[in-house]
N, C-alpha and C positions, 0 to 999 in steps of 0.2 A: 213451449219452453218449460222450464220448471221454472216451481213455486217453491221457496225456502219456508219451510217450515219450524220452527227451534221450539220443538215439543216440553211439555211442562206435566208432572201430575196434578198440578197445583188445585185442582177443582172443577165441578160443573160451568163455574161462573167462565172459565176460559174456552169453554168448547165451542161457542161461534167466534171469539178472537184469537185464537191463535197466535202466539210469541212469536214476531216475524226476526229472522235475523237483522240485529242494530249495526251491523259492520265494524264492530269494535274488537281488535284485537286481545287476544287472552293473553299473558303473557307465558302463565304457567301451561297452554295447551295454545301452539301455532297451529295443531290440525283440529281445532273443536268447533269450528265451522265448515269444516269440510263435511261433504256428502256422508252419511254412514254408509259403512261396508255390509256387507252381504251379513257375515259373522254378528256384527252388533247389530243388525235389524233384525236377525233372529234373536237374539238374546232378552227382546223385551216384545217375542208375539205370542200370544195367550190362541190355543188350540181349544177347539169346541169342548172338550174333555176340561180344561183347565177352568175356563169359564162356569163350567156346572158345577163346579166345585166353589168359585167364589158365588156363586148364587147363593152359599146360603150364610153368604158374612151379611154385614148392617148397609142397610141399603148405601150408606156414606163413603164406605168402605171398597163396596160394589164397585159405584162410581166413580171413586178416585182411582179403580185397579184399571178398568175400563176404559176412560180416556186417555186417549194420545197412545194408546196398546195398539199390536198391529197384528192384523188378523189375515186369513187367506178365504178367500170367499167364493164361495162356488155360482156359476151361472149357467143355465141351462139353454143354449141355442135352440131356435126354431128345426132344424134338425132333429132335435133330441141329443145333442154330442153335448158335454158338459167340460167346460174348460175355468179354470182357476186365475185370482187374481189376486195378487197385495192391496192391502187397501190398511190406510190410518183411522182409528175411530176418533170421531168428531164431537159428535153428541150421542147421549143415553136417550132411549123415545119407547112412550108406551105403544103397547098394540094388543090385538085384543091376546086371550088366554091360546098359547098353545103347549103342546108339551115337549119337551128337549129331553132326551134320557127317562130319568124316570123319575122329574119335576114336572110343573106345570110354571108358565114365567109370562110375565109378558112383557118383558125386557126385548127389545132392540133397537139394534144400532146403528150412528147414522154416518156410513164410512167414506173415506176419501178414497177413491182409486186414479190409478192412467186414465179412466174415460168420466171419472167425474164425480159425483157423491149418490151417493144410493143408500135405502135405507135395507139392512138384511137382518132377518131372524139369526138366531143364535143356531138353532139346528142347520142354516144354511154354510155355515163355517166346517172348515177343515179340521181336522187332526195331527195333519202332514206338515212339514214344516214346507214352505214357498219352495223353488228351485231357482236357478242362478238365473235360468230364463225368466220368468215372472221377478225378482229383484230388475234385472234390467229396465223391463217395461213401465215399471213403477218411477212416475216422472214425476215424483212428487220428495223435496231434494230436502228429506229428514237429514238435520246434521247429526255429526257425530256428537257433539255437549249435550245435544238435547235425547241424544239415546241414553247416555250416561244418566241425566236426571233422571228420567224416565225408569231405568233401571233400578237405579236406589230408591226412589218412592216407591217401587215395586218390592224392592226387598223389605224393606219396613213395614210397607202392609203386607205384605208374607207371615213376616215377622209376628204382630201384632195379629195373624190368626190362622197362626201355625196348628191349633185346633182342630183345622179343616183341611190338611194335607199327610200324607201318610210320608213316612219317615225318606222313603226314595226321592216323592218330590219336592223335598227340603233338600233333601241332598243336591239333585238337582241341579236347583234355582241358585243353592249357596256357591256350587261350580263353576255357573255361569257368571254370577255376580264378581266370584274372584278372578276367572277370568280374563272380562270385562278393565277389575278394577291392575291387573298385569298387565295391562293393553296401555292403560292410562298413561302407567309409571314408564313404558315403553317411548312413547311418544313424548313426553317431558324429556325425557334424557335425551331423545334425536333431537328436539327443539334447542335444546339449549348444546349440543355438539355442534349444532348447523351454526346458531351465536357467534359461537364462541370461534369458530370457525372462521363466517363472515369479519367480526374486528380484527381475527390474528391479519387477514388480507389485507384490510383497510391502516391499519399499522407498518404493515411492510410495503404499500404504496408510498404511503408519507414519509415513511423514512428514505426510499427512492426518490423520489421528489423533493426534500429537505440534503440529499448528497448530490444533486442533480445540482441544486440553485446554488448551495456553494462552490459546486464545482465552476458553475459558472463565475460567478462573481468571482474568483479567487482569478480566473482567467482573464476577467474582465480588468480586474485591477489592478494586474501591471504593467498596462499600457507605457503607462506614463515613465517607466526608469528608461525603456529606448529616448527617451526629448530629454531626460534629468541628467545627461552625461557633459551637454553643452549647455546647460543653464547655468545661470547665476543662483544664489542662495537660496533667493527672496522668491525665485522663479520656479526653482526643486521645489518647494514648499506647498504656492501653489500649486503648480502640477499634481504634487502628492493628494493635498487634499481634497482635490477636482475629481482624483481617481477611487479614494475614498467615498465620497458623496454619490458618485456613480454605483459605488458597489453594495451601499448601502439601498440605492432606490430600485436597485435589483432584487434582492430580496426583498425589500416592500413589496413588490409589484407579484414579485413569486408568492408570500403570505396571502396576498390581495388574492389572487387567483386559486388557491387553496380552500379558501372564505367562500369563496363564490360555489 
C-alpha cells in the first residue's frame, strides 16, 4: 500500500521522522493532500549534475537542499541491464572518499524507493528527469503541500547561493517555482468554485423543502372549514384553532427533520 509522506525542508533532525499527513483539512488548498503529480514531483528532483553543484554550498545548506529532494537512481541487475528508479532522500550519510565529476565527496544518500530504502552514491544518480512509468511505480504517496514546501525551501536556498549556479539555471529553477506557484493559485480558485457551488445546491434544497412544508401545511389546514359550515360559533373556533395547531406541528416536525 502506500505510505503518506508530507515532505518538509525543515532539517537533518526530521530525516528519520518524517511529517506524516495529520488529516486536517486546508481550507485555502482542498487538493494539498492529494498525491503529487508527475509535474510537481519533477519540480523539486535534484539530477546528479545539480547536486555537484550544491556540493560546494556550506555543508547546512547542502543538507537542507538534500532532504525530502527526489532523485532517480540507477540499479544494476545481475544481468548487467540497468533499470532506473524514483526514490525520496531520507537521510544525508557519510562514506568513504569517492569522486563524482570532477570533486571528490563522501556524501551519500539514504533514499526511499517502491522496493524500499537503500543507500546510493551521488555518481549513482541520473541526469534524466524520471518517466511517467517509474512516477507510477513510486508507491510512496508524496503530497502535493509537501511538494510545495519542498519547492520553496529550495528556491530560498537557491536563492541564498545563487553564487553557484550560472544564469540558465536560475532561470530555470525560477520557471519552475512560478510555475508551481500558477498551479497553486489554479487549484484555490477550483476549490472554492466547487464551495461555492456545493452551498448554492444545499440552499436550493432548503428552499424546496421550506415550499414543500408549507405547501403542505397550508393543505393540511383547511380541513376544518368542510365541519365550520354546520357548526356553532364556539365550535368554528375550535375547529379553527385545532387546524391551526396541526399546521403548526407540521412544520415543527418539517424544521425537526431538516436539524437532523
Amino acid at each position: 500500500g502506500l505510505s503518506e509522506i508530507e515532505i518538509s525542508g525543515a532539517g537533518a533532525r526530521d530525516a528519520k521522522r518524517p511529517r506524516l499527513g495529520d488529516g486536517k483539512d486546508d481550507a485555502d488548498d482542498a487538493a494539498g493532500r492529494a498525491r503529487a503529480t508527475y509535474e510537481e514531483l519533477g519540480s523539486i528532483m535534484l539530477s546528479r549534475r545539480t547536486i555537484e553543484i550544491w556540493l560546494d554550498a556550506e555543508p547546512r545548506d547542502l543538507q537542507r537542499a538534500l532532504l525530502h529532494a527526489i532523485v532517480r537512481t540507477s540499479q544494476r541487475l545481475q544481468s548487467g541491464k540497468v533499470y532506473f528508479t524514483v526514490g525520496i532522500v531520507m537521510d544525508i550519510k557519510t562514506t568513504q572518499p569517492y569522486r563524482v565529476g570532477k570533486k571528490v565527496t563522501t556524501v551519500a544518500l539514504s533514499v526511499k524507493t517502491a522496493q524500499g530504502k537503500k543507500l546510493v552514491r551521488i555518481d549513482a544518480l541520473s541526469n534524466d528527469s524520471f518517466t511517467r512509468k517509474e512516477y507510477d511505480e513510486f508507491k510512496v504517496n508524496v503530497t502535493s503541500r509537501g511538494v510545495r514546501e519542498k519547492s520553496k525551501k529550495l528556491g530560498e536556498l537557491a536563492q541564498r547561493n545563487s553564487h553557484l549556479f550560472s544564469d540558465e539555471e536560475q532561470r530555470r529553477m525560477a520557471e519552475a517555482a512560478e510555475q508551481l506557484q500558477e498551479k497553486l493559485e489554479r487549484e484555490r480558485a477550483e476549490a472554492r468554485r466547487r464551495e461555492e457551488e456545493q452551498r448554492e445546491r444545499q440552499r436550493e434544497r432548503a428552499e424546496v423543502r421550506d415550499r414543500q412544508a408549507q405547501k403542505h401545511a397550508q393543505s393540511q389546514g383547511q380541513w376544518w372549514k368542510q365541519y365550520a359550515q354546520s357548526a356553532t360559533g364556539s365550535e368554528r373556533e375550535r375547529i379553527k384553532w385545532t387546524a391551526r395547531l396541526r399546521r403548526f406541528e407540521s412544520i415543527a416536525a418539517s424544521s425537526a427533520e431538516e436539524g437532523e
